[in-house]
VMD Tcl script that builds the backbone (N, CA, C; Angstrom):
set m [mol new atoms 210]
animate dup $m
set s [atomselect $m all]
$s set {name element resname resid chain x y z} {
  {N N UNK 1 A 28.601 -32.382 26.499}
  {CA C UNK 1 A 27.792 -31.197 26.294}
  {C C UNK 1 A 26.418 -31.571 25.756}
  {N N UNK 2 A 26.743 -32.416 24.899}
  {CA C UNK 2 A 25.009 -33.183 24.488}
  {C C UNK 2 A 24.148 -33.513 25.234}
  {N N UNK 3 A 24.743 -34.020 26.284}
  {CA C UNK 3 A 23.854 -34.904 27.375}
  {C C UNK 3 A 23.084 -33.817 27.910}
  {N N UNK 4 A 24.181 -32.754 28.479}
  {CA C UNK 4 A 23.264 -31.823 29.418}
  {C C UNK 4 A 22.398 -30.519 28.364}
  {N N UNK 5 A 22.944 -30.681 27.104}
  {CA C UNK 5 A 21.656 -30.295 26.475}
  {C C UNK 5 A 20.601 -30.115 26.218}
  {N N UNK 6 A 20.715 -31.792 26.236}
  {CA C UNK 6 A 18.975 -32.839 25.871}
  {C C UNK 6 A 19.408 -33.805 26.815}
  {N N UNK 7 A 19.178 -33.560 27.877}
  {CA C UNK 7 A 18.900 -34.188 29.184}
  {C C UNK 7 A 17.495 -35.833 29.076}
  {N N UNK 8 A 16.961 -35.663 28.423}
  {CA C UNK 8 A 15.916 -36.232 27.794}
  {C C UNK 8 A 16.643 -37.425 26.461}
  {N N UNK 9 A 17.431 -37.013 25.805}
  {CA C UNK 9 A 17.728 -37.867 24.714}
  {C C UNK 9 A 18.702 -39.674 25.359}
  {N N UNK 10 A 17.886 -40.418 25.096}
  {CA C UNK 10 A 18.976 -41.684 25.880}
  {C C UNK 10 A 19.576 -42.221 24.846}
  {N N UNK 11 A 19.852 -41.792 23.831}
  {CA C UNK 11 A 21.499 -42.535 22.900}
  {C C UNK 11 A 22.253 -41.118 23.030}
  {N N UNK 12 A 22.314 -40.377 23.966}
  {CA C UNK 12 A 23.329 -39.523 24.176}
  {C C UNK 12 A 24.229 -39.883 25.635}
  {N N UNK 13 A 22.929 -40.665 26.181}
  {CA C UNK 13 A 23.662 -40.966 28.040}
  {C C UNK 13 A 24.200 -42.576 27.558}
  {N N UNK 14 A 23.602 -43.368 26.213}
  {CA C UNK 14 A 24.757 -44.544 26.118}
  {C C UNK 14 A 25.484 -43.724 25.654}
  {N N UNK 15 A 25.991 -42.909 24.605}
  {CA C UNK 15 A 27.254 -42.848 24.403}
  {C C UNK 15 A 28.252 -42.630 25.442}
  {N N UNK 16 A 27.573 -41.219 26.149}
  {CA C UNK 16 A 28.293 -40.712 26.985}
  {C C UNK 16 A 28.806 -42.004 27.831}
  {N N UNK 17 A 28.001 -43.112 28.574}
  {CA C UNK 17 A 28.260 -44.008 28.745}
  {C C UNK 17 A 29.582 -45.219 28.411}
  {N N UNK 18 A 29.584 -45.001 26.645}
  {CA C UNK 18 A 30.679 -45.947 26.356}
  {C C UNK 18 A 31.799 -45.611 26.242}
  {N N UNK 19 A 31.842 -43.802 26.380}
  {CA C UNK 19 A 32.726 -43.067 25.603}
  {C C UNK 19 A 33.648 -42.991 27.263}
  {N N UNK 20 A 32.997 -42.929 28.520}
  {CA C UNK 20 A 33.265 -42.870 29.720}
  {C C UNK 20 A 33.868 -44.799 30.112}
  {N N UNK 21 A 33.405 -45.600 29.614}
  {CA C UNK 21 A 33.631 -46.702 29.553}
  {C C UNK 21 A 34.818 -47.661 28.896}
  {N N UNK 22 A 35.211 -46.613 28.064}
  {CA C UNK 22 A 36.840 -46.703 27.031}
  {C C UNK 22 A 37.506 -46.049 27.456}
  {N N UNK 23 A 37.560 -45.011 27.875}
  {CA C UNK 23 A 38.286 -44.580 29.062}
  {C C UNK 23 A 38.767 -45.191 29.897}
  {N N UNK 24 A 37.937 -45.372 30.771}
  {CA C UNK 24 A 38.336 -46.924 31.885}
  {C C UNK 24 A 38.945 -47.769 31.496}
  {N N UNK 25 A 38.780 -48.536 30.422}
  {CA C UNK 25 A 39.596 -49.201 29.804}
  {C C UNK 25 A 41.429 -48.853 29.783}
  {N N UNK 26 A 41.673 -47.558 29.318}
  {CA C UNK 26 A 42.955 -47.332 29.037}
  {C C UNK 26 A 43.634 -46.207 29.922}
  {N N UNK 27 A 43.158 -46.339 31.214}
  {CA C UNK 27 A 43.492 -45.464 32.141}
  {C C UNK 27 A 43.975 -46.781 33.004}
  {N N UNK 28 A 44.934 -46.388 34.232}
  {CA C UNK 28 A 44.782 -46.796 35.629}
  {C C UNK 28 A 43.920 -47.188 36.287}
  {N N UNK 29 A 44.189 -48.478 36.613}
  {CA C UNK 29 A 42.965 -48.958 37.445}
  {C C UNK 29 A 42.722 -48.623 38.346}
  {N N UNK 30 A 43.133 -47.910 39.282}
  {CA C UNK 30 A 42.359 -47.260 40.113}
  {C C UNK 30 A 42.049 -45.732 39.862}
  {N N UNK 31 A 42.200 -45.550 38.788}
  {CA C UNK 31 A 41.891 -43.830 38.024}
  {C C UNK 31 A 40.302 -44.144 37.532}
  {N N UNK 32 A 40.341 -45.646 36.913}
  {CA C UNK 32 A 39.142 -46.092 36.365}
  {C C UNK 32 A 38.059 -46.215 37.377}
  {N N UNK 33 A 38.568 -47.064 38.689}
  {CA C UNK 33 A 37.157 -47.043 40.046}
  {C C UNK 33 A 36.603 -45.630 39.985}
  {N N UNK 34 A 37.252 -44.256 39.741}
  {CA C UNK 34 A 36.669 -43.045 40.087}
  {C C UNK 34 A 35.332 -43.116 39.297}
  {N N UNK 35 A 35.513 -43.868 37.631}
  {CA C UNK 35 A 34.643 -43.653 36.486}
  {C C UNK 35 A 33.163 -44.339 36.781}
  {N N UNK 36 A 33.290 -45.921 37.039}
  {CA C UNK 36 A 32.381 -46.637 37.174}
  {C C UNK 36 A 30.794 -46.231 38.010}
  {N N UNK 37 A 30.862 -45.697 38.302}
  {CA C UNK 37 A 29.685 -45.285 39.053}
  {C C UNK 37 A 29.159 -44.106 37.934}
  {N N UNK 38 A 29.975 -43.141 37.510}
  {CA C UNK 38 A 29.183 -42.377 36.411}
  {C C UNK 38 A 29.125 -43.002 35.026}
  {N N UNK 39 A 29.694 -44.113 34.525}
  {CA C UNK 39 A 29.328 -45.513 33.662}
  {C C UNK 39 A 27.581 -45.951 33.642}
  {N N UNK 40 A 28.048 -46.391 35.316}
  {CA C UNK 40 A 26.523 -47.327 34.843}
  {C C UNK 40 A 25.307 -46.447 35.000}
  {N N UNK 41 A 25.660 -45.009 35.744}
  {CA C UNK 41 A 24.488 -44.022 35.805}
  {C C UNK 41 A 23.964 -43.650 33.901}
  {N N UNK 42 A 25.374 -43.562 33.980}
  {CA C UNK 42 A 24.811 -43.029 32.123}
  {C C UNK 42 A 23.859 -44.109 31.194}
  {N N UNK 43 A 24.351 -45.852 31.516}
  {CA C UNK 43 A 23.148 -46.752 30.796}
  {C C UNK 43 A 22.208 -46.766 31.424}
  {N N UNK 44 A 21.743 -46.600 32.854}
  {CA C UNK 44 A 20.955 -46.655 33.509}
  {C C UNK 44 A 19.919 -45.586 33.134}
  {N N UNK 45 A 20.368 -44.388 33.180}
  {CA C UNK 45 A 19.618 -43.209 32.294}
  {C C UNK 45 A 19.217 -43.449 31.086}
  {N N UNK 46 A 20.115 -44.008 30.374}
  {CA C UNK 46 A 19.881 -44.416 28.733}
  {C C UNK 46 A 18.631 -45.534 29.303}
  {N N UNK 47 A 18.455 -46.147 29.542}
  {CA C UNK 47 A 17.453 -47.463 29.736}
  {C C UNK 47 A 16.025 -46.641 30.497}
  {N N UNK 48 A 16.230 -45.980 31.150}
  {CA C UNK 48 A 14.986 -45.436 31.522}
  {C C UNK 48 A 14.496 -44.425 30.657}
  {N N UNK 49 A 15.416 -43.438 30.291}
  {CA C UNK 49 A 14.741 -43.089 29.057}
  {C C UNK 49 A 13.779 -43.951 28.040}
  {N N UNK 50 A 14.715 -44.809 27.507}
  {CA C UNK 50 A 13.764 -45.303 26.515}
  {C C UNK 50 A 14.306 -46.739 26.718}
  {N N UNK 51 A 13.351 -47.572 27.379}
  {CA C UNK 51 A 13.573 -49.079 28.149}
  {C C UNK 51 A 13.309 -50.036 26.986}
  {N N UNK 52 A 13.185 -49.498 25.462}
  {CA C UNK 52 A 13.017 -50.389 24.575}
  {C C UNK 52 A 14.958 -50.048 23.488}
  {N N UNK 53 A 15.703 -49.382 24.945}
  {CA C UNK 53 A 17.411 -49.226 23.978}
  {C C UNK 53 A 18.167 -50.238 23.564}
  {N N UNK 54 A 18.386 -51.226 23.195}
  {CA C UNK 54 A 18.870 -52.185 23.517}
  {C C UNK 54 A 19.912 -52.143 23.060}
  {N N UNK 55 A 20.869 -51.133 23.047}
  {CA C UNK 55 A 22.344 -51.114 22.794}
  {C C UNK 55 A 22.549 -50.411 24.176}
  {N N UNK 56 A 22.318 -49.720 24.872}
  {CA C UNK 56 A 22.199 -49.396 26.172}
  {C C UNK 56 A 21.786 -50.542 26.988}
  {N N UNK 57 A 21.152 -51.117 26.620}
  {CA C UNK 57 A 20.779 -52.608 27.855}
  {C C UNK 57 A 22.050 -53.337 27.597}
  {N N UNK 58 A 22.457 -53.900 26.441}
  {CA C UNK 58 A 23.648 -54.943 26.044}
  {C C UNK 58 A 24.682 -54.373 27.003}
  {N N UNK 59 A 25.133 -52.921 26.722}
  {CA C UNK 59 A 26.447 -52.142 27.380}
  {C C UNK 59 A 26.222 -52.407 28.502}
  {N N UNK 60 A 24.955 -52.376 29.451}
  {CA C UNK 60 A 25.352 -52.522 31.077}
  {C C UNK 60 A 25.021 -54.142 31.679}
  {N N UNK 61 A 25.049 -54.949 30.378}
  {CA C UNK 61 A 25.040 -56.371 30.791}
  {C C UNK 61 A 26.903 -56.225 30.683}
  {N N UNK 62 A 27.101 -55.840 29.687}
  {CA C UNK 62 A 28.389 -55.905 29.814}
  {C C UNK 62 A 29.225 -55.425 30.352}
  {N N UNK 63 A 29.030 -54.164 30.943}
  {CA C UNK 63 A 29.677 -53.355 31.762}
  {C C UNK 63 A 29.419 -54.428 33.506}
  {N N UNK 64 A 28.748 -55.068 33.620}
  {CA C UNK 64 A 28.474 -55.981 34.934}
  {C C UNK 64 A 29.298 -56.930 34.634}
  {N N UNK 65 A 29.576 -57.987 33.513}
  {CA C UNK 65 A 30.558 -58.907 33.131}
  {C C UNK 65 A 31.859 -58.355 33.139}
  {N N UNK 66 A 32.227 -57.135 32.894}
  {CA C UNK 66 A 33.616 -56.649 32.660}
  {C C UNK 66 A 34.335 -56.007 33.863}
  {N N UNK 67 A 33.232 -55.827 34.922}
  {CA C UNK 67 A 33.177 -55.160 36.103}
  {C C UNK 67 A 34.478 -55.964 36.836}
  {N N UNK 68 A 34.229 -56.390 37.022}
  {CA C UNK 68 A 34.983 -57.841 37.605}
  {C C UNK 68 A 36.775 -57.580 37.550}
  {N N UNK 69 A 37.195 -57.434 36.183}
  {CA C UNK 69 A 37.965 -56.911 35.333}
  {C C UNK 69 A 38.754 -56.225 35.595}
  {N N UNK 70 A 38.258 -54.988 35.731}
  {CA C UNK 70 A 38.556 -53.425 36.366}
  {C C UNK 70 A 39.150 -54.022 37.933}
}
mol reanalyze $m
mol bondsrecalc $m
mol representation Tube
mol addrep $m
């Protein structure tokens, strides 16, 4: 609900991001492929928002290392 609030705020699209990202984690792996694409949209948003996030940059270095994983 935050996100589409303040559409504008980017430590709301990482969270939404990690919070969508732990999920994946403890779901079905193929319940989780549905997630990944609205994952990396959410750091990707977070990073263009504000390209100086760097807890949003770390998450989608890591979300690319963990990718693999899934």
């Amino acid at each position: 609900k935050l996100k589409k609030s303040e559409p504008t705020n980017a430590n709301y699209h990482y969270k939404f991001g990690g919070a969508l990202g732990m999920k994946a984690k403890s779901i079905n792996k193929f319940k989780a492929l549905s997630l990944l694409d609205d994952i990396e949209n959410a750091f990707l948003t977070a990073i263009k928002l504000d390209t100086k996030h760097i807890d949003a940059r770390w998450a989608l270095v890591m979300y690319y290392i963990e990718l693999p994983a899934i």
